[in-house]
N, CA, C and O of each residue as an XYZ file, in Angstrom:
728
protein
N     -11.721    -12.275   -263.246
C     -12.334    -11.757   -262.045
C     -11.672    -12.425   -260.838
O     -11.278    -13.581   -260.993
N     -11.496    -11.789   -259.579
C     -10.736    -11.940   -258.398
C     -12.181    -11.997   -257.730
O     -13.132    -11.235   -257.907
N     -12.038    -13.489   -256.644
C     -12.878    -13.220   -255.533
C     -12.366    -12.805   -254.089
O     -11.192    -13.159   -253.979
N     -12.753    -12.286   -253.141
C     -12.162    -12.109   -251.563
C     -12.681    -12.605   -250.809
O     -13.807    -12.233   -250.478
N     -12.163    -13.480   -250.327
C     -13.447    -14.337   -249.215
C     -12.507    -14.138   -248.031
O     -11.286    -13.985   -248.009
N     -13.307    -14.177   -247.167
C     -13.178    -14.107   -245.279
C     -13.749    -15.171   -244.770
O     -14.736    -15.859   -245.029
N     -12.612    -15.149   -243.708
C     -13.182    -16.672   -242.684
C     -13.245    -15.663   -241.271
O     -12.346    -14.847   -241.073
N     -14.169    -15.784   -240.513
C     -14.209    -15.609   -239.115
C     -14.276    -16.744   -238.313
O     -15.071    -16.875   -237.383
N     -13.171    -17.841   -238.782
C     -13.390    -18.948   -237.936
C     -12.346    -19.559   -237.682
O     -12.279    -20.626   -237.071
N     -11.279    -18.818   -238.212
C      -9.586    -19.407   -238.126
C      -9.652    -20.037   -239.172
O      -9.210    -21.173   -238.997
N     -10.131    -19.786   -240.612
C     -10.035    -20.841   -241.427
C     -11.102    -21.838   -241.810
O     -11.249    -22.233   -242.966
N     -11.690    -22.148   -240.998
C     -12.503    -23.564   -240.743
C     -13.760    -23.131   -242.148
O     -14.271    -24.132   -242.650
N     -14.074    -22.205   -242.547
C     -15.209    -21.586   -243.150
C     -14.993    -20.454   -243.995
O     -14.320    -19.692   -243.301
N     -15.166    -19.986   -244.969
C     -14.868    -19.066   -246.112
C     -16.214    -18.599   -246.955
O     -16.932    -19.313   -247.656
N     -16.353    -17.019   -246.642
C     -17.826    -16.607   -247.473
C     -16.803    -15.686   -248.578
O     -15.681    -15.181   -248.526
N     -18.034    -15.815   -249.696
C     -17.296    -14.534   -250.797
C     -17.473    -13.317   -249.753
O     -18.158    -13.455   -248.739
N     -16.872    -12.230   -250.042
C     -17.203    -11.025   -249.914
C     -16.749    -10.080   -250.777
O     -16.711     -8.969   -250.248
N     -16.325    -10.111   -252.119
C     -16.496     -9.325   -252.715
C     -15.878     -9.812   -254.403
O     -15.104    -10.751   -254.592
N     -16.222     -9.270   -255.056
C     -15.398     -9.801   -256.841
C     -14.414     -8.584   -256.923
O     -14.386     -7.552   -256.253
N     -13.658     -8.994   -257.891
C     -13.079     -7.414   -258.448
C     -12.634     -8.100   -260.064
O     -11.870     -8.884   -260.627
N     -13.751     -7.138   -260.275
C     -13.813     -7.211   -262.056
C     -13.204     -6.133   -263.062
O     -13.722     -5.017   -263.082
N     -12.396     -6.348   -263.688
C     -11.137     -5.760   -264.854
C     -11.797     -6.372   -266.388
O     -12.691     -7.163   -266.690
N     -10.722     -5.447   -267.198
C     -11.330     -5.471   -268.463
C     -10.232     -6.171   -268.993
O     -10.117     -6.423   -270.193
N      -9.134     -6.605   -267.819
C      -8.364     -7.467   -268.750
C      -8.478     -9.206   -267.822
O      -9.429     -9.791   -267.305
N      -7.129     -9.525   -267.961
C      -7.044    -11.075   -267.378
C      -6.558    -10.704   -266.041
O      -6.032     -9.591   -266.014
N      -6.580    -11.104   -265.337
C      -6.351    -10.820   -263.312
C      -5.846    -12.296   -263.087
O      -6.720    -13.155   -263.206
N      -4.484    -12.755   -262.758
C      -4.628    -13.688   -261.986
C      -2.919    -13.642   -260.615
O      -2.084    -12.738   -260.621
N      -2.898    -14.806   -259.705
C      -1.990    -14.512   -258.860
C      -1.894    -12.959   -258.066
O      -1.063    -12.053   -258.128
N      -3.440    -13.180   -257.138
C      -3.571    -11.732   -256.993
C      -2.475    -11.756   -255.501
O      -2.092    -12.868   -255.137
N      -2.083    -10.691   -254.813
C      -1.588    -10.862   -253.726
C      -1.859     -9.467   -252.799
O      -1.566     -8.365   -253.261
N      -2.418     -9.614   -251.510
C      -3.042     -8.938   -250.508
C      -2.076     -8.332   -249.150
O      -1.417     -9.013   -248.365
N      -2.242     -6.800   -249.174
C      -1.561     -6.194   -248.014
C      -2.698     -5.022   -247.647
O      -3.349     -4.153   -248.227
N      -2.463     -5.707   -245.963
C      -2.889     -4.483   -245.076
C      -2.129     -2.920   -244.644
O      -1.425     -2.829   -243.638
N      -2.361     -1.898   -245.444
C      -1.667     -1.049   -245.391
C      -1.643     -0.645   -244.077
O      -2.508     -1.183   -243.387
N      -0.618      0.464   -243.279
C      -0.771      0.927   -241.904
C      -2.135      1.948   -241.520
O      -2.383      2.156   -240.333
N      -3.076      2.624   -242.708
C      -4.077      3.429   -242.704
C      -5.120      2.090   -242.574
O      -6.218      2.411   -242.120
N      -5.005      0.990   -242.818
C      -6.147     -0.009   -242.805
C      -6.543     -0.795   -244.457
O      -6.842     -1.901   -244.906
N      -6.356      0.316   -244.830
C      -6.689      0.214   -246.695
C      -6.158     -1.040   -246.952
O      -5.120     -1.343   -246.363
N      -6.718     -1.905   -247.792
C      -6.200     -3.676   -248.880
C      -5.995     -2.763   -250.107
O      -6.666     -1.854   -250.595
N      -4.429     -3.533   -250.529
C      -4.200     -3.483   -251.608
C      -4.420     -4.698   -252.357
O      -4.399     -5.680   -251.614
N      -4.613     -4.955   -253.503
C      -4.632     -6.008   -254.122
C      -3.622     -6.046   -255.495
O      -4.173     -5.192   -256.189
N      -2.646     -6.463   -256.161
C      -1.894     -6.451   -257.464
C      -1.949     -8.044   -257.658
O      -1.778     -9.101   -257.051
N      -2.236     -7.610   -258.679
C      -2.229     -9.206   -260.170
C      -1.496     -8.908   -261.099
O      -1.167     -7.767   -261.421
N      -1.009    -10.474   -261.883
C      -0.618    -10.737   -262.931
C      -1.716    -10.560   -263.900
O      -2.928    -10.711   -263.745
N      -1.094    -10.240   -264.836
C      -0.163    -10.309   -265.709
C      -0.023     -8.326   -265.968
O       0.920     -7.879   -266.621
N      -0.752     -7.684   -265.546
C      -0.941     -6.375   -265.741
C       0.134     -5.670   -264.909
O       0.930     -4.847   -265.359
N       0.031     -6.265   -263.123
C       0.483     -5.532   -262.476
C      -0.806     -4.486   -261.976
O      -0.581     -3.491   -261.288
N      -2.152     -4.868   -262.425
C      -3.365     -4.474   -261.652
C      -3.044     -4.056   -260.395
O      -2.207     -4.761   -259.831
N      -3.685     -2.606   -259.455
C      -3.599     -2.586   -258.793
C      -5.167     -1.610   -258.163
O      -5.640     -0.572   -258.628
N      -5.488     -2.170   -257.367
C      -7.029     -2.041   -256.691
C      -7.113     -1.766   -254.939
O      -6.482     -2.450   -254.135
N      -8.004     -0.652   -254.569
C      -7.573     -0.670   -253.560
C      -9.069     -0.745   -252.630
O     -10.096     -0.556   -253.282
N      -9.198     -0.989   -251.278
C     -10.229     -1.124   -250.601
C     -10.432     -0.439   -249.640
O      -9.592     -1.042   -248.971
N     -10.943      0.578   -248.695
C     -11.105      1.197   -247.582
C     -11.939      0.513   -246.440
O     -11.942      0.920   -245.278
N     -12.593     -0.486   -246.863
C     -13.715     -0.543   -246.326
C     -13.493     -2.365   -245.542
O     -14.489     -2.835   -244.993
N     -12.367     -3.099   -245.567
C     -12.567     -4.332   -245.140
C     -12.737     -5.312   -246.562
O     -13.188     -6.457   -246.581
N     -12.253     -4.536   -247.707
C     -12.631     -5.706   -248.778
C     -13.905     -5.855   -249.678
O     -14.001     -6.428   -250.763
N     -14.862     -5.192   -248.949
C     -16.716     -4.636   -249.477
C     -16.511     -4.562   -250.740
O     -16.863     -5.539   -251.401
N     -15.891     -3.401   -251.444
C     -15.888     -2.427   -252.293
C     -14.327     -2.643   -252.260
O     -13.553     -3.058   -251.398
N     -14.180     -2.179   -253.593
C     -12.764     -1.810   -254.320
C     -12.838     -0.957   -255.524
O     -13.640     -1.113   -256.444
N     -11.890      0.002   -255.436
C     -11.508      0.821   -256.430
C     -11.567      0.146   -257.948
O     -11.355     -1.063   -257.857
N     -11.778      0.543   -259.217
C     -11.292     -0.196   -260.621
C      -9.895     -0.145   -260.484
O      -9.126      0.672   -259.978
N      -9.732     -1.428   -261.170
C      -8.409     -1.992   -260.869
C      -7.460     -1.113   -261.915
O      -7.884     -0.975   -263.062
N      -5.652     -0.268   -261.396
C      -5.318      0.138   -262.588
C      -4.476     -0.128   -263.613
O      -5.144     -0.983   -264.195
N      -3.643     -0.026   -264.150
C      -2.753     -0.807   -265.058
C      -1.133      0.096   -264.548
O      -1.273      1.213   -265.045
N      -0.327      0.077   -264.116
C       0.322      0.784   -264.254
C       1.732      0.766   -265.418
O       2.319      1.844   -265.504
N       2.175     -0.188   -266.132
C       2.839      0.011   -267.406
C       3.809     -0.896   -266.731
O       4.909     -0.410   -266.994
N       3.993     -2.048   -265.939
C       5.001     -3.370   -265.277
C       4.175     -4.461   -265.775
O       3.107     -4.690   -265.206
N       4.509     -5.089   -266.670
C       3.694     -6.931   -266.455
C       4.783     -7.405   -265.583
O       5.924     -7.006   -265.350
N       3.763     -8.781   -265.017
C       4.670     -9.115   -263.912
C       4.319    -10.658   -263.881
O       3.775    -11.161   -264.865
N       4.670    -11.534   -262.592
C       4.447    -13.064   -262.736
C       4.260    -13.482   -261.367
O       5.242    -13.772   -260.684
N       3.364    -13.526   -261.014
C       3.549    -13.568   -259.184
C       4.216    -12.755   -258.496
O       5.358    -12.897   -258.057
N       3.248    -11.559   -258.351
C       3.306    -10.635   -257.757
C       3.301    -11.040   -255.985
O       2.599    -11.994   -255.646
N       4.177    -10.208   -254.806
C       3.431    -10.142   -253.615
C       3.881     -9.397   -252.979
O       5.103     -9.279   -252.886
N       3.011     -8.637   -252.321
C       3.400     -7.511   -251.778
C       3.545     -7.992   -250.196
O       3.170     -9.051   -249.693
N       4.192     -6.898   -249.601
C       4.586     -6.921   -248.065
C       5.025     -5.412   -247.843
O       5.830     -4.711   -248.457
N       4.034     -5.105   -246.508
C       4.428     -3.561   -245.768
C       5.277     -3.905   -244.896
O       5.035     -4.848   -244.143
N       6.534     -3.148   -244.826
C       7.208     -2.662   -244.267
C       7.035     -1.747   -242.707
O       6.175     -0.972   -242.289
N       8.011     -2.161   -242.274
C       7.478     -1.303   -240.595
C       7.322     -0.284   -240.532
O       6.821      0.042   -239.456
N       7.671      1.203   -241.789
C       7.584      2.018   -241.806
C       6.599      2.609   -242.796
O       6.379      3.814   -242.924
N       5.984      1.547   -243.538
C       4.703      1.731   -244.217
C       4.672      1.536   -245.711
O       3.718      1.334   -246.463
N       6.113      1.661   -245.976
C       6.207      1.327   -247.226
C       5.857      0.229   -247.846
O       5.773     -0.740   -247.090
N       5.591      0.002   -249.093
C       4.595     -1.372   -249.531
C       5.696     -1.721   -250.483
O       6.029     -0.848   -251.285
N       6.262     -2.790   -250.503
C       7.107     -3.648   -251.503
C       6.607     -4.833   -252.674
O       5.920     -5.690   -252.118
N       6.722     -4.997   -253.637
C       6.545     -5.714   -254.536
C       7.483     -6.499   -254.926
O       8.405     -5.843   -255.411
N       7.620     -7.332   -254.932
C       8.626     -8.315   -255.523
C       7.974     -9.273   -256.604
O       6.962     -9.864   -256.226
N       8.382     -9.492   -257.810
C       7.690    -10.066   -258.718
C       8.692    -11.166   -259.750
O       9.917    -11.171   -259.631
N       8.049    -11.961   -260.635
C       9.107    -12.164   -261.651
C       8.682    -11.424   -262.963
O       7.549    -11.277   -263.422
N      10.086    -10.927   -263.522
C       9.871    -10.896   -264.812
C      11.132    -10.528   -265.389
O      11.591     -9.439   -265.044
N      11.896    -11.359   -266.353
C      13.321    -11.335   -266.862
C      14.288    -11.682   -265.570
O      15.513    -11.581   -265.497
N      13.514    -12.043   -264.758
C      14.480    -12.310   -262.993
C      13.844    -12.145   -262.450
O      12.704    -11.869   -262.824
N      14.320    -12.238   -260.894
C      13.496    -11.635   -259.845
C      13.170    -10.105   -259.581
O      14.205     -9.443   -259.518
N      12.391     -9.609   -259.465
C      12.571     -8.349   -259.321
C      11.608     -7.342   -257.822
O      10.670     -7.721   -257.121
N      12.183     -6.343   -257.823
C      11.896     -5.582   -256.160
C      11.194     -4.454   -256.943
O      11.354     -4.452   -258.164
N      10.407     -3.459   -256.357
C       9.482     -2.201   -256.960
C       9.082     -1.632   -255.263
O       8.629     -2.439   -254.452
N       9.296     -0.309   -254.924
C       8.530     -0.503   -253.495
C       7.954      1.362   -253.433
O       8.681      2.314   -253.715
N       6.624      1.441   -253.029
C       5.775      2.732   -252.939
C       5.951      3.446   -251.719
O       6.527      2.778   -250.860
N       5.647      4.540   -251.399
C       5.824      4.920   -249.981
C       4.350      6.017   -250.254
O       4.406      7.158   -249.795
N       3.471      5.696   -250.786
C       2.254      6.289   -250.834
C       1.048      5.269   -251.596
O       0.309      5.514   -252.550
N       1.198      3.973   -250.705
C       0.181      3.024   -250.740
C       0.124      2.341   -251.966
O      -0.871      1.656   -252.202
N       1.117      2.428   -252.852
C       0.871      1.724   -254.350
C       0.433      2.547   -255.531
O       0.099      2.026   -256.595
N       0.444      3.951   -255.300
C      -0.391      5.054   -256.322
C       1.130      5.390   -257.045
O       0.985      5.751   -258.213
N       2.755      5.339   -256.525
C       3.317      5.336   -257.561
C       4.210      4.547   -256.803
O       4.034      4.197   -255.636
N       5.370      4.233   -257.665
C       6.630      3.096   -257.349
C       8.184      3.685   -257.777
O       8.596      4.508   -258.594
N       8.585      3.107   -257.118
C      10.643      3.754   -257.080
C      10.609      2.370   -257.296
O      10.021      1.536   -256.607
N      11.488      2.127   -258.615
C      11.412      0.828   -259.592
C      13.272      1.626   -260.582
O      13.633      2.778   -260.826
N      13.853      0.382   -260.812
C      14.920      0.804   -261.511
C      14.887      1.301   -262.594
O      15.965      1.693   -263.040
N      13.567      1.490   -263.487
C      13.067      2.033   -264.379
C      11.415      1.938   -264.978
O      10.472      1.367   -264.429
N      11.416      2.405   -265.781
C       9.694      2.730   -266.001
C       9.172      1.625   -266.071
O       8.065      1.374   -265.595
N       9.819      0.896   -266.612
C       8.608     -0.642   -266.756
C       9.588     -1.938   -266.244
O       9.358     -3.075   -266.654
N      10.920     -1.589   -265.125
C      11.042     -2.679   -264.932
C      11.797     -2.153   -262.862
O      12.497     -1.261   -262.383
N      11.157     -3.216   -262.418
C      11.682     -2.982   -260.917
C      13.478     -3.656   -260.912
O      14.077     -4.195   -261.842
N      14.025     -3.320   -259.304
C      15.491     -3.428   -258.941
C      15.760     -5.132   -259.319
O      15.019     -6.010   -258.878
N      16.654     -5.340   -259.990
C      16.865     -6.602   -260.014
C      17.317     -7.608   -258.652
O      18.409     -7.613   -258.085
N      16.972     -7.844   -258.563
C      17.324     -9.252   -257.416
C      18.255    -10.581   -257.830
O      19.317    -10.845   -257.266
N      17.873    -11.098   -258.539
C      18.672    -12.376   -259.234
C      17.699    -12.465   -260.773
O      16.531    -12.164   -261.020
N      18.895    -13.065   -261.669
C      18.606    -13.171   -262.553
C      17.631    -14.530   -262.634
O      16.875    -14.784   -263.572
N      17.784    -15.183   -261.671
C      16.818    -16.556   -261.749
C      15.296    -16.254   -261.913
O      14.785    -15.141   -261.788
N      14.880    -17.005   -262.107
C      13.267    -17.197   -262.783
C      12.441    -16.138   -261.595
O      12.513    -14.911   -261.673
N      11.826    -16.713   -260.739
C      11.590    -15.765   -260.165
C      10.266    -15.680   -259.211
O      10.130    -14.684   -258.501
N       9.184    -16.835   -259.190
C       8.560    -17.269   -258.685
C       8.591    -17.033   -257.103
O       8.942    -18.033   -256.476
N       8.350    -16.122   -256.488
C       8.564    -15.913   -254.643
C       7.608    -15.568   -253.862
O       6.522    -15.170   -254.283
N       7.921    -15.690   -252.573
C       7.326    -15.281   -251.506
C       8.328    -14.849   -250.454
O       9.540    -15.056   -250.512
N       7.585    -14.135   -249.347
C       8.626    -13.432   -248.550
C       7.769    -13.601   -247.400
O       6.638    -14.075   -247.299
N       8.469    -13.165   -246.659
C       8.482    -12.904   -245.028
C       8.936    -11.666   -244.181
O      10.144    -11.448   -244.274
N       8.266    -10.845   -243.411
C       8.592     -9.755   -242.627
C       9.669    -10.048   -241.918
O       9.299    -11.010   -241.245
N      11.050     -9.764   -241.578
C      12.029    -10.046   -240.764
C      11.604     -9.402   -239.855
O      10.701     -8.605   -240.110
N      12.214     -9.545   -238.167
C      12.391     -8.406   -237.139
C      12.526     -7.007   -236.889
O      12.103     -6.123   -236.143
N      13.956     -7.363   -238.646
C      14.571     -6.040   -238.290
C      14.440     -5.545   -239.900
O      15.297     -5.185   -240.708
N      12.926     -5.697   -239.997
C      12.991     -4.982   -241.161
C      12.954     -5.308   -242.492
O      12.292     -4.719   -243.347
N      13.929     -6.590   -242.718
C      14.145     -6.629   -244.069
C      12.978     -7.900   -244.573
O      12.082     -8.554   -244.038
N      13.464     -7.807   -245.613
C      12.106     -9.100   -246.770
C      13.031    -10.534   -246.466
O      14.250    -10.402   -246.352
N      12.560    -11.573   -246.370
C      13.121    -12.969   -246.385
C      12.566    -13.757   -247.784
O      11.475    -14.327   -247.785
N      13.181    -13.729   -248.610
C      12.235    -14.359   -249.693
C      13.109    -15.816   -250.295
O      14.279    -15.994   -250.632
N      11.597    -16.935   -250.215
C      12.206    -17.937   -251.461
C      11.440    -17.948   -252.216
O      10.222    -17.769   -252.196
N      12.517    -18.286   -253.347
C      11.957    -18.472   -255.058
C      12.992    -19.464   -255.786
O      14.164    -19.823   -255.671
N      11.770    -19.720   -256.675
C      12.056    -21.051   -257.654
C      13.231    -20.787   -258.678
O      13.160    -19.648   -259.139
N      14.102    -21.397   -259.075
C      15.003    -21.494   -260.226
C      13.870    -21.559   -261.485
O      13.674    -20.383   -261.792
N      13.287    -22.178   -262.089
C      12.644    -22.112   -263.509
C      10.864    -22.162   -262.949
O      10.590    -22.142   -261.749
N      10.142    -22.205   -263.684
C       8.952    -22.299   -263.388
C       8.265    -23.184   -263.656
O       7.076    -23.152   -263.339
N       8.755    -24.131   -264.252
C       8.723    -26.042   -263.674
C       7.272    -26.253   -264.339
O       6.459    -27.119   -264.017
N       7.124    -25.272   -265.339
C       5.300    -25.884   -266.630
C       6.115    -27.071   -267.232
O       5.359    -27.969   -267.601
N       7.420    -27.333   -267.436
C       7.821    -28.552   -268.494
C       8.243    -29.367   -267.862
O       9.161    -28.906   -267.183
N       8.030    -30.754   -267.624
C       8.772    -31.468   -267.274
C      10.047    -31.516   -266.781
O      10.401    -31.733   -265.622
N      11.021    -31.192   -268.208
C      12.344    -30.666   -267.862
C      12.807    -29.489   -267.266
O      13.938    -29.302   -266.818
N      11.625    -28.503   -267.292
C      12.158    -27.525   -266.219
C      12.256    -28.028   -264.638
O      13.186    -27.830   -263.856
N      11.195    -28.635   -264.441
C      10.806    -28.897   -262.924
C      11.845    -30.666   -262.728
O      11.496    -31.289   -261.726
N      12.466    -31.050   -263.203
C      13.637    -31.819   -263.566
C      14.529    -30.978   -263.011
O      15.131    -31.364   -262.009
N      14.701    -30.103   -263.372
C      16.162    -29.170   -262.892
C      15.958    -28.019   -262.037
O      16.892    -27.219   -261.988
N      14.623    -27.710   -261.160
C      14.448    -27.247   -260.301
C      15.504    -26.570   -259.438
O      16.659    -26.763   -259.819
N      15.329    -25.741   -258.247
C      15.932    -25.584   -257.158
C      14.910    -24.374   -256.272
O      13.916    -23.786   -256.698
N      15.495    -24.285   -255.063
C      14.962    -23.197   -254.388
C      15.901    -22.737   -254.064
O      17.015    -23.261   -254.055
N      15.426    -21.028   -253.549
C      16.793    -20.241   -253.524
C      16.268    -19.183   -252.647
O      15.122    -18.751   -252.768
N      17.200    -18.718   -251.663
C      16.536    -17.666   -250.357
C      17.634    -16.611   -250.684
O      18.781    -16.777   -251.099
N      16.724    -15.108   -250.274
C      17.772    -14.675   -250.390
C      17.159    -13.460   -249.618
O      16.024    -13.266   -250.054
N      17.500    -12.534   -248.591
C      17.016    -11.281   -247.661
C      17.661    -10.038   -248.985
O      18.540     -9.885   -249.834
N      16.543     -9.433   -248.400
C      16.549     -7.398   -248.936
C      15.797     -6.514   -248.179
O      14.789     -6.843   -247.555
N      16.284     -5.356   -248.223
C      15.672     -4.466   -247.427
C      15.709     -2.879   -248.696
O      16.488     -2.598   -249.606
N      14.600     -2.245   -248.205
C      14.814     -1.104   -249.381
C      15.782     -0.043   -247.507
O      15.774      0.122   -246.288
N      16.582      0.376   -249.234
C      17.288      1.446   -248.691
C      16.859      2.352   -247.371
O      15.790      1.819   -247.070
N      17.164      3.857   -246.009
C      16.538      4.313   -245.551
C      15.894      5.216   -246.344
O      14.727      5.592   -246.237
N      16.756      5.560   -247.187
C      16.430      6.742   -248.009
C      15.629      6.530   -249.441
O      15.475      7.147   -250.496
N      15.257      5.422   -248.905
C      14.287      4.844   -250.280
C      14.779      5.454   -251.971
O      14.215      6.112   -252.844
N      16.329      4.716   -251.787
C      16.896      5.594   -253.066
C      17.337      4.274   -254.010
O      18.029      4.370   -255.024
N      16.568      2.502   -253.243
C      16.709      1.402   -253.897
C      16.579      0.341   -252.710
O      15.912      0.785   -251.775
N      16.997     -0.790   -252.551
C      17.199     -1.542   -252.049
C      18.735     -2.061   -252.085
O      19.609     -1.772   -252.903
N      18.799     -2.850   -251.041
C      19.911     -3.976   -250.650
C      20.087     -4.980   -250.520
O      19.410     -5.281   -249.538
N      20.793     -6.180   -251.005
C      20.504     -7.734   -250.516
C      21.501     -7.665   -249.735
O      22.588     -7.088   -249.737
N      20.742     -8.601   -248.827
C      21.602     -9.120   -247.332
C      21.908    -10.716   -247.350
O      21.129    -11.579   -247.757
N      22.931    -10.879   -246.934
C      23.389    -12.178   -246.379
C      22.470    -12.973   -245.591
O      22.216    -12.541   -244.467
N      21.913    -14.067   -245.970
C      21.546    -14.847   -245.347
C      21.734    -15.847   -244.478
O      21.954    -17.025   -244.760
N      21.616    -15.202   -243.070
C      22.825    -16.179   -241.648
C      21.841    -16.138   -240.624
O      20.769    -15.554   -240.462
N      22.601    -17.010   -239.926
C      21.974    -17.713   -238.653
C      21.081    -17.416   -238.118
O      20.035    -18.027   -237.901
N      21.566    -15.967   -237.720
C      20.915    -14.733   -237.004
C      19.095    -14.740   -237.903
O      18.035    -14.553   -237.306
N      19.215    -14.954   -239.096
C      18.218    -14.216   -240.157
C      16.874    -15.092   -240.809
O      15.773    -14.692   -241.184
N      17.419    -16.326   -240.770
C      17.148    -17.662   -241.430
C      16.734    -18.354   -240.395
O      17.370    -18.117   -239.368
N      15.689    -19.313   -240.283
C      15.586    -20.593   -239.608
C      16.348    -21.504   -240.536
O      16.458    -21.322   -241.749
N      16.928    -22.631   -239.762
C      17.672    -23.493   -240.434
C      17.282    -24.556   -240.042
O      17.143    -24.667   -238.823
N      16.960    -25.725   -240.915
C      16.182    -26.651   -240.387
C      17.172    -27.766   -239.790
O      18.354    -27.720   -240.131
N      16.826    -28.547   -239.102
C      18.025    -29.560   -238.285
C      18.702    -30.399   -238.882
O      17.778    -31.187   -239.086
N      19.674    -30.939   -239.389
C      20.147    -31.884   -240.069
C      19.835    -33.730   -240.001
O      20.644    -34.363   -239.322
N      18.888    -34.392   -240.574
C      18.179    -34.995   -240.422
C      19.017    -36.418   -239.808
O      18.477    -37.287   -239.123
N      20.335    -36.407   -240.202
C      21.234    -37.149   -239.852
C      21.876    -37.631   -238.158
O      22.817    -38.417   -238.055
């Protein structure tokens, strides 16, 4: 079960406002405000996807769509499209242009590859459009994985013609770069 809690206080304070209960396991849920207003919600390990009209109140039953995934997170796009980026066998991209009800994915049960690395991410809205994402080299449950760690950035943007995506170079222009401590 997924809870949704709201703060009207900048943070300072957090009430439940709503569960969302599945008949399977739900976890690493991740939240987008679509441009109609609607919350999406997608979880691991299913690739669950649940939707809200109402501010979060109420939600749709969550559905399965045929992707397991590993830290899921979504991000809308300036033109409305909803992107997924997830791990599983790598990093991987999936992106809807009708709120998450279907997906342009490199195939039926697996999204555009990104890097073959593990796959653990998060992203960021660019200016101009594209995804800014870092993610982990291994997923660091073993000792020796998280021993040999790294982080790794890397920009994408889905296509205009929503016929895939693109990775972009990551430069000056694109990236904050932090100061050289030296």
């Amino acid at each position: 079960m997924i809870g949704i809690f709201r703060s009207e206080d900048e943070g300072a304070t957090w009430k439940l406002l709503s569960k969302i209960a599945a008949d399977h396991d739900q976890f690493e849920p991740s939240t987008a405000r679509l441009k109609d207003g609607t919350l999406v919600v997608i979880t691991r390990p299913e690739g669950a996807l649940t939707w809200s009209k109402d501010g979060g109140r109420t939600w749709t039953e969550p559905v399965k769509f045929g992707m397991r995934m590993v830290a899921p997170t979504l991000q809308v796009l300036p033109d409305g499209t909803l992107v997924c980026h997830y791990g599983c066998s790598g990093l991987r991209a999936m992106f809807s242009t009708d709120g998450g009800h279907s997906w342009i994915a490199a195939a039926e049960n697996r999204g555009f590859l990104i890097d073959s690395t593990y796959g653990y991410s998060r992203s960021c809205l660019m200016p101009d459009g594209s995804l800014y994402l870092a993610y982990i080299a291994t997923g660091g449950a073993h000792p020796q994985e998280a021993a040999n760690n790294a982080i790794w950035s890397i920009r994408l943007k889905v296509r205009d013609d929503h016929s895939g995506i693109e990775l972009l170079p990551v430069d000056a222009e694109s990236a904050v770069v932090p100061p050289n401590p030296e």
